[in-house]
C-alpha positions as CSV (number, residue, x, y, z in Angstrom):
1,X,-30.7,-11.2,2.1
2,X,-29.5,-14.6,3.1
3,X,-26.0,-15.1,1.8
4,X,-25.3,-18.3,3.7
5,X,-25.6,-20.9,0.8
6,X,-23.4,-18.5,-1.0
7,X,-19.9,-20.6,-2.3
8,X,-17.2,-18.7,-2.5
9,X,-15.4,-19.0,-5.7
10,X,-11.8,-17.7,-4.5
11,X,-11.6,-15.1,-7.5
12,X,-11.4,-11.6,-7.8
13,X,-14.0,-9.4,-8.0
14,X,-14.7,-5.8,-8.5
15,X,-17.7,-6.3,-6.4
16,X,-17.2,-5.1,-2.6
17,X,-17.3,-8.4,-0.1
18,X,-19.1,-7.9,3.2
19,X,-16.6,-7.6,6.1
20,X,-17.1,-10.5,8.4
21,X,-17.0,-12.9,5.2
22,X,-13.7,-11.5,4.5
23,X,-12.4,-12.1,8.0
24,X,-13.7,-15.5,8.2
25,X,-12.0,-16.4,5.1
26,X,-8.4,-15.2,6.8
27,X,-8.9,-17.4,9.7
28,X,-6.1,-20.4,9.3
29,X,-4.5,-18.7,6.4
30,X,-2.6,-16.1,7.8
31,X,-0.5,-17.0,10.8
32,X,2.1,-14.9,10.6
33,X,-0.4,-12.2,11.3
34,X,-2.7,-9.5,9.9
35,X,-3.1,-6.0,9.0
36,X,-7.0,-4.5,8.6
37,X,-7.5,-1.6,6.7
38,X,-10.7,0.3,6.6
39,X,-13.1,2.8,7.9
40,X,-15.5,2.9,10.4
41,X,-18.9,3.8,11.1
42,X,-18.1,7.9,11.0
43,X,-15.9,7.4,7.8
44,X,-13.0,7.5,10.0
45,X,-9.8,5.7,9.2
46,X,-9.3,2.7,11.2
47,X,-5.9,0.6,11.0
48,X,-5.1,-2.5,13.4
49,X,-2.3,-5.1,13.5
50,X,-1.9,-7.7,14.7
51,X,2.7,-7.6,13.6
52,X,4.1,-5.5,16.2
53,X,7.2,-4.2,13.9
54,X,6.4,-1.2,11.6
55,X,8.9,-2.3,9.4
56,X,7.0,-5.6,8.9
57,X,4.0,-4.1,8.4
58,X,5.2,-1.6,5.8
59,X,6.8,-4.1,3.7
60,X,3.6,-6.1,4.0
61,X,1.2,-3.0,3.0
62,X,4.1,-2.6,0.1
63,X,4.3,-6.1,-1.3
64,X,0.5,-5.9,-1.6
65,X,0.2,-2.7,-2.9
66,X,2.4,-3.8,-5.6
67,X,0.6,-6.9,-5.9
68,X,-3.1,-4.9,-6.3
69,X,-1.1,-2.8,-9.2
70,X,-0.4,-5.7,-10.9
71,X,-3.8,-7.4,-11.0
């Protein structure tokens, strides 16, 4: 399926997003870094940042945790 003349509307949806749209969409907009969450092809967890500080990234998984509860 060609997706490419897709617009992206900027809402949310309860519709999963493929990956590399997603990660396109975060280039430019987050400079302060990133933290990917996911699994890979064996189901496994996979975690990567790109914040050297735990503590950062903690508060950052936290604030949008709480953000995602809110929705």
């Amino acid at each position: 399926m060609n997706t490419s003349n897709v617009v992206p509307l900027g809402n949310v949806t309860r519709l999963n997003l493929p990956t590399d749209r997603v990660l396109e969409a975060a280039k430019g907009h987050c400079p302060d870094g990133v933290v990917l969450m996911g699994f890979d092809e064996e189901g496994d967890l996979y975690f990567a940042s790109s914040v050297a500080d735990g503590g950062t990234v903690m508060w950052l998984l936290e604030h949008c945790k709480k953000r995602l509860m809110e929705v």
